[in-house]
C-alpha positions in Angstrom: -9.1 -14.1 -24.6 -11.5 -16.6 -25.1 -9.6 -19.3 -26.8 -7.7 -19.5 -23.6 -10.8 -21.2 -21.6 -11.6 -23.4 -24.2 -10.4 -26.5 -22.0 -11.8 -24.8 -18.6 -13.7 -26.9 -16.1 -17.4 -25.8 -16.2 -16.6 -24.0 -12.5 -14.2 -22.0 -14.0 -16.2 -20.7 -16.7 -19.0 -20.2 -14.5 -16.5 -17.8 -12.6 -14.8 -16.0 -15.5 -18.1 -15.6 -16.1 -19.0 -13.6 -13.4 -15.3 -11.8 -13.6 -16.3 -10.5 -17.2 -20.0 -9.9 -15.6 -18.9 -7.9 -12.8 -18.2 -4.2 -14.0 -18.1 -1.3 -12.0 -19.6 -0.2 -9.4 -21.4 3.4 -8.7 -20.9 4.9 -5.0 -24.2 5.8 -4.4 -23.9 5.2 -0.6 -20.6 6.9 0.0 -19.6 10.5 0.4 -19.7 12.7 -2.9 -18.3 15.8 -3.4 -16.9 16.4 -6.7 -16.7 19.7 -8.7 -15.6 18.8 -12.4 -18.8 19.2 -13.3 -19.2 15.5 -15.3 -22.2 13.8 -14.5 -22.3 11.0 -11.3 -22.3 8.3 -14.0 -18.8 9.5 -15.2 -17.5 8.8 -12.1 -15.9 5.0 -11.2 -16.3 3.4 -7.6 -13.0 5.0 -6.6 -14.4 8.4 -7.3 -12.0 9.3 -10.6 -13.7 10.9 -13.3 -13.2 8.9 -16.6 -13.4 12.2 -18.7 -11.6 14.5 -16.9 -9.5 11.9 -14.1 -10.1 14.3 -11.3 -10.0 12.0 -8.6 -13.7 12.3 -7.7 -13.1 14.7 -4.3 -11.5 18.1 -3.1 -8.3 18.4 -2.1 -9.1 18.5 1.5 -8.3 16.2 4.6 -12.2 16.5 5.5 -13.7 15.2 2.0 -11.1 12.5 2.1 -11.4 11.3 5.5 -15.3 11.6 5.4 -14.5 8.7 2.3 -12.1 7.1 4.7 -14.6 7.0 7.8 -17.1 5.1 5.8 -14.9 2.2 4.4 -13.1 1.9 7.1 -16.3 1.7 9.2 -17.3 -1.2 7.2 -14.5 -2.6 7.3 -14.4 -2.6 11.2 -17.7 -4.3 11.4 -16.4 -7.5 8.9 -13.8 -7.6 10.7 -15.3 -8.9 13.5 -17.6 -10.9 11.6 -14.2 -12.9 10.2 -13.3 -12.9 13.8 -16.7 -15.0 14.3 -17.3 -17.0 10.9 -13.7 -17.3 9.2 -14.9 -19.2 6.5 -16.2 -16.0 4.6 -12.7 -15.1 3.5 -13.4 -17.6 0.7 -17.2 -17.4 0.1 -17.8 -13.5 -0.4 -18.0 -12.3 -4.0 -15.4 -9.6 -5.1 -16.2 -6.7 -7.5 -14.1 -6.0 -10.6 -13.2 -2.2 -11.5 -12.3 -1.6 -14.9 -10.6 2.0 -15.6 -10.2 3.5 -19.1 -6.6 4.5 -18.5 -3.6 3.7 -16.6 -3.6 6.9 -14.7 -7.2 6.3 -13.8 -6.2 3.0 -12.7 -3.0 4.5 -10.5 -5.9 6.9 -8.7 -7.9 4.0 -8.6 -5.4 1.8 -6.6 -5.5 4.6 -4.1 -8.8 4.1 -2.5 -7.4 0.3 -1.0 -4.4 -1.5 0.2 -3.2 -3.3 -3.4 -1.7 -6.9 -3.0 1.5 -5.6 -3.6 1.6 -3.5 -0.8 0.0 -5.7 1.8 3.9 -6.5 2.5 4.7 -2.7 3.5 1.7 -2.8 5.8 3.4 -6.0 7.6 7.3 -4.1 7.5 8.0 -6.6 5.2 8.8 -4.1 2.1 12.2 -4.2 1.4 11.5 -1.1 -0.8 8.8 0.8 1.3 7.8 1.3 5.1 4.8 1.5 6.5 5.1 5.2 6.9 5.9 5.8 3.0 2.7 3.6 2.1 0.6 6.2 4.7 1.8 9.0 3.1 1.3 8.0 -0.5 -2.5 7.0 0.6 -2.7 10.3 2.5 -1.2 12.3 -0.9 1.4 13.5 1.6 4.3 12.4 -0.8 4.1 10.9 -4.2 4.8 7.7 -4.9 7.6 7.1 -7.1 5.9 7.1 -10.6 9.4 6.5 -12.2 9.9 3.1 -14.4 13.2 1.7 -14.5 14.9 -0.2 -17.0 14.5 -2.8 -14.6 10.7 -2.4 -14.6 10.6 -1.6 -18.1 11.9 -4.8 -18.9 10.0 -6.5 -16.3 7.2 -5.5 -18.3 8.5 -6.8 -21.2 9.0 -10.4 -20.3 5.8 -10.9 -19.0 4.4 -12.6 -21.5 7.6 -14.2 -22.5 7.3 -15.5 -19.1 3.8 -16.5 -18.9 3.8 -18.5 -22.7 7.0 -20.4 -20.7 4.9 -21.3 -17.4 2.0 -22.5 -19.5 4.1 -24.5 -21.2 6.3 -26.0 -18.0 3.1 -26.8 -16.4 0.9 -27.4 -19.2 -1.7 -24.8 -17.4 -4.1 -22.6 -19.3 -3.8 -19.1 -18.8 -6.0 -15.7 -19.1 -4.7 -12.6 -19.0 -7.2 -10.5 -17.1 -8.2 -7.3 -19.0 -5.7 -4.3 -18.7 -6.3 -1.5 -16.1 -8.6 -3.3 -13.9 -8.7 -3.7 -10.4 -10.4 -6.3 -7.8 -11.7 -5.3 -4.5 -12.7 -7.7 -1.5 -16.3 -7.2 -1.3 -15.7 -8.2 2.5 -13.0 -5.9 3.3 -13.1 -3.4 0.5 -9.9 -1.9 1.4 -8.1 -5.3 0.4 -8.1 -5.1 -3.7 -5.7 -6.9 -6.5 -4.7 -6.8 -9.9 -3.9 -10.3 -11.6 -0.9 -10.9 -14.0 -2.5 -13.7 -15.0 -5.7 -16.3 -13.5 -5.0 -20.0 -14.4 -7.7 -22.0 -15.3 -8.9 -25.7 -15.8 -6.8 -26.9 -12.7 -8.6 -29.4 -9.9 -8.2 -26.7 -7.7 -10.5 -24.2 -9.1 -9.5 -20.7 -10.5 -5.8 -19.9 -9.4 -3.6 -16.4 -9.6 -0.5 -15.9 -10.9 2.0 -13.5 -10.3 4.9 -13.0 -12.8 8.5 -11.7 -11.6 11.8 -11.0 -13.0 14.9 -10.7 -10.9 19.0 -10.1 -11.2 21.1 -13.2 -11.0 22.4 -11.6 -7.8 19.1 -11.7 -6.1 19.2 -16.1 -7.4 19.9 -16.9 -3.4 16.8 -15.4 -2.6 14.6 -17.7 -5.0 16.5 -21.0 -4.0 14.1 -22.8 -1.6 10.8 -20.5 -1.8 10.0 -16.8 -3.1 11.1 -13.9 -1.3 8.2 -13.8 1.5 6.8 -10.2 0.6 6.0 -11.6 -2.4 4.1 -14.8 -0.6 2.4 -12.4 1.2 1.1 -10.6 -2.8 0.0 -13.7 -3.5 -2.2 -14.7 -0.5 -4.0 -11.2 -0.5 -4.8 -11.9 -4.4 -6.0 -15.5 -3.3 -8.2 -13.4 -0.5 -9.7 -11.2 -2.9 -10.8 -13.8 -5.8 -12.2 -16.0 -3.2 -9.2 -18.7 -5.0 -7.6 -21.3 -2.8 -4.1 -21.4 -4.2 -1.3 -19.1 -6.5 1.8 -19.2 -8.1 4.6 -17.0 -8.7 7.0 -17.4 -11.9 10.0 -15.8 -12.1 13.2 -15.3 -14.5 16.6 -15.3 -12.6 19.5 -13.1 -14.8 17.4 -13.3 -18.1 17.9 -16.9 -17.9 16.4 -19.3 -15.4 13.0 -19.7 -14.8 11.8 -21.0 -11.9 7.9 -21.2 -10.2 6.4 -22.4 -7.3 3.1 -22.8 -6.0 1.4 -21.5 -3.2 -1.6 -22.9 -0.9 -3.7 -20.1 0.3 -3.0 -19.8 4.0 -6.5 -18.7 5.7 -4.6 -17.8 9.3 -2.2 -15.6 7.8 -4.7 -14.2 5.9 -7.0 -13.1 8.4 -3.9 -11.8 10.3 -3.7 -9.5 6.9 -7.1 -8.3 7.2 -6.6 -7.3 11.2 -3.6 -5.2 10.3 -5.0 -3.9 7.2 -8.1 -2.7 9.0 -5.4 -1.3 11.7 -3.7 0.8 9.1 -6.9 1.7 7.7 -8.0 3.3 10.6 -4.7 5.2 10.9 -5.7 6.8 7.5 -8.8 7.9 9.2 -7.9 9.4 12.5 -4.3 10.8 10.7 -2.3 8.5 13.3 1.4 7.7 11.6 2.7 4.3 11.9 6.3 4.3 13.5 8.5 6.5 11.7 12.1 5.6 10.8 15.4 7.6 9.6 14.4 7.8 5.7 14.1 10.9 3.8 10.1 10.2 3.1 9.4 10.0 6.6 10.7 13.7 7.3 9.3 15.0 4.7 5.6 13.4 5.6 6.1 14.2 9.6 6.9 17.9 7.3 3.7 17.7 5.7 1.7 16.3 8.5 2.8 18.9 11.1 3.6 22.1 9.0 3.5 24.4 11.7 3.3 24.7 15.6 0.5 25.8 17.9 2.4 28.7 19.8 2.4 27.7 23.5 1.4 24.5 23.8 3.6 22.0 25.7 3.6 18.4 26.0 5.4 15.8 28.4 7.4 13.1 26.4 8.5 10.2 27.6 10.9 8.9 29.2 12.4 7.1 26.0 13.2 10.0 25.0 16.1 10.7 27.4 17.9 7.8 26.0 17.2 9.1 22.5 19.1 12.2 23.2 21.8 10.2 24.8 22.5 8.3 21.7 21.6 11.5 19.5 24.6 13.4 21.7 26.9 10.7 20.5 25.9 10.2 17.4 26.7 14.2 16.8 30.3 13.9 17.8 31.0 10.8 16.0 31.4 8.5 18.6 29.1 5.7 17.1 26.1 5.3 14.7 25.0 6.6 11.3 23.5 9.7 9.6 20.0 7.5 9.0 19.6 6.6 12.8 20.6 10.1 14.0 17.5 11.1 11.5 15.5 8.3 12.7 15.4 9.6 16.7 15.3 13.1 15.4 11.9 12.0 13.6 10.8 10.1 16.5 10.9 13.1 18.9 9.0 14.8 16.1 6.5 13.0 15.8 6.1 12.8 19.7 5.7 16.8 19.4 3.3 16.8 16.5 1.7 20.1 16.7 3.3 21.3 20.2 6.0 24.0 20.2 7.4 22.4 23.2 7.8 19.2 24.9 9.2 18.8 28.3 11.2 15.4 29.3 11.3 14.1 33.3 14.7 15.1 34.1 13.8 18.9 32.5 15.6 18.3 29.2 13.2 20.2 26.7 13.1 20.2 23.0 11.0 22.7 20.7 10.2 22.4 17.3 9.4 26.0 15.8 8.9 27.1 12.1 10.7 30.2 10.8 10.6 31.5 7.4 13.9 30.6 4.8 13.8 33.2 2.3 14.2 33.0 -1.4 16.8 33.1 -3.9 17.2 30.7 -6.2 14.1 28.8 -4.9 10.9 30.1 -3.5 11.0 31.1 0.7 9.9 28.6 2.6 8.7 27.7 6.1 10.0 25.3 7.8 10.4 23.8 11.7 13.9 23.3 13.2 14.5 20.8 15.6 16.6 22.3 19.1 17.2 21.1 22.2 17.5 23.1 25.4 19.3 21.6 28.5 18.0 21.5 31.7 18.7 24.5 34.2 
């Protein structure tokens, strides 16, 4: 890697120098509660175990939101310091966290909002809602661990892709080591993970994100980048403290295109208020808006396994026009299976952990758990939606 600097600015240098100097960190201030047994120093900043990969907590809601309660506490109070003094988003030093393997690295990513899923916290995903990002966080559902041939090839290509930037641009790169991970020192939920950092440029130290893309998806690349991927760019730019990016990307195996990217310091400190927002969601176990996918039933599932027997709650009076359209939607007048699952998960969610909510004009619904027995598949419990009509 260090033939790649050997034209840096002295800046630069001085700042891969304290990338490479920066190693990880021990949590000697934050909540502890591990039981493999390996000793503290075995453990990374994120709480995984390099020997054994437990993840550094028990499996419990109170161990994890204890860890939760204290970022997100810190978080909070820097927050309204960038309120006040918005010029620390690009003077407060980052920390690097290097992990030993890629799985460590995966558990890793969990303790923070990664740049590339800053753009689910905004809705801006096309590929994963704000609610799917909370659950995966929460370890209420797994994130899809699958790699397509799409990804595989992605993959692939990257340096292919990176050797044909440097050379369209004529701008040294350096490939950041594998498996490690940046974190905002700031707002230490916000962290990254560089495809590449380009150096020697006027500008200082710059990131570089690398994609690859059908030719079907070409439209979406004509004038700019697809904006979830602007938004990657401008957290990585927030984290390293770096005032621009750039994205490359192959079109249909064939056309390379790149474009760069001025770091936006209002839209970023926009990103760090709703980041600390769904941070503190995390904390206190409050959902973000749920929608008709199956991952949001099966977290509203997980969140709310059972019902407390007797309790009753009002709901609102949105919810009258919900069953209207849900009444409509059942005999086929208008609509689509997804939306009729979307309102059904809304009044859900509404309910939580009541048995029974009440609506203005009497309407109720209950949401009650009953046992499905086992053939084939284990028995299960699970709660069934009904509605009961006003007398």
């Amino acid at each position: 890697m260090g033939a790649l600097f050997a034209d840096s600015t002295d800046r630069d240098k001085a700042q891969l120098a304290e990338i490479r100097a920066l190693d990880r960190q021990m949590i000697d201030d934050r909540a502890y509660n591990c039981s493999c047994g390996h000793e503290r120093a075995k453990h990374w900043r994120g709480g995984a175990c390099e020997v054994c990969l437990c993840d550094g907590f028990d499996e419990t809601a109170r161990s994890r939101s204890i860890w939760l309660s204290i970022a997100a506490s810190r978080a909070a109070n820097r927050s309204e310091n960038m309120t006040q003094q918005p010029e620390l988003l690009s003077t407060e030093p980052w920390t690097r966290e290097a992990f030993p393997t890629k799985e460590a690295w995966l558990k890793g990513r969990r303790q923070g909002i990664g740049a590339s899923e800053a753009s689910a916290v905004l809705g801006l995903n096309p590929w994963k809602s704000p609610l799917q990002l909370y659950g995966e966080k929460l370890e209420l559902v797994e994130p899809d661990a699958t790699e397509s041939e799409a990804m595989e090839w992605g993959l692939r290509l990257e340096p292919l892709i990176a050797d044909k930037y440097a050379a369209a641009t004529g701008r040294k790169l350096a490939d950041p080591e594998p498996f490690t991970l940046y974190r905002s020192r700031a707002y230490e939920f916000m962290t990254a993970s560089f495809d590449r950092l380009i150096t020697g440029d006027p500008r200082g130290l710059g990131v570089l994100q690398i994609k690859t893309t059908g030719a079907f998806k070409a439209e979406d690349w004509e004038d700019e980048p697809p904006v979830y991927y602007q938004v990657q760019v401008q957290q990585e730019c927030a984290v390293l403290g770096a005032t621009w990016g750039s994205l490359a990307v192959l079109i249909g195996g064939q056309r390379f295109r790149w474009f760069d990217l001025a770091r936006n310091d209002r839209f970023v400190g926009l990103l760090v208020e709703r980041e600390a927002a769904f941070w503190q969601r995390l904390i206190t176990m409050d959902p973000p808006p749920v929608d008709g996918s199956d991952s949001a039933r099966e977290i509203l599932r997980r969140l709310y396994p059972k019902e407390t027997a007797g309790l009753v709650v009002n709901l609102p009076a949105d919810v009258i026009d919900w069953d209207a359209e849900l009444q409509a939607l059942k005999v086929g007048l208008k609509g689509s299976e997804a939306r009729k699952q979307e309102l059904e998960n809304k009044i859900k969610a509404i309910l939580g952990e009541a048995e029974t909510g009440i609506c203005t004009n009497g309407l109720q619904f209950t949401w009650k758990a009953s046992e499905r027995k086992g053939y084939v598949v284990e028995a299960t419990t699970v709660r069934t939606l009904r509605r009961k009509e006003a007398k």
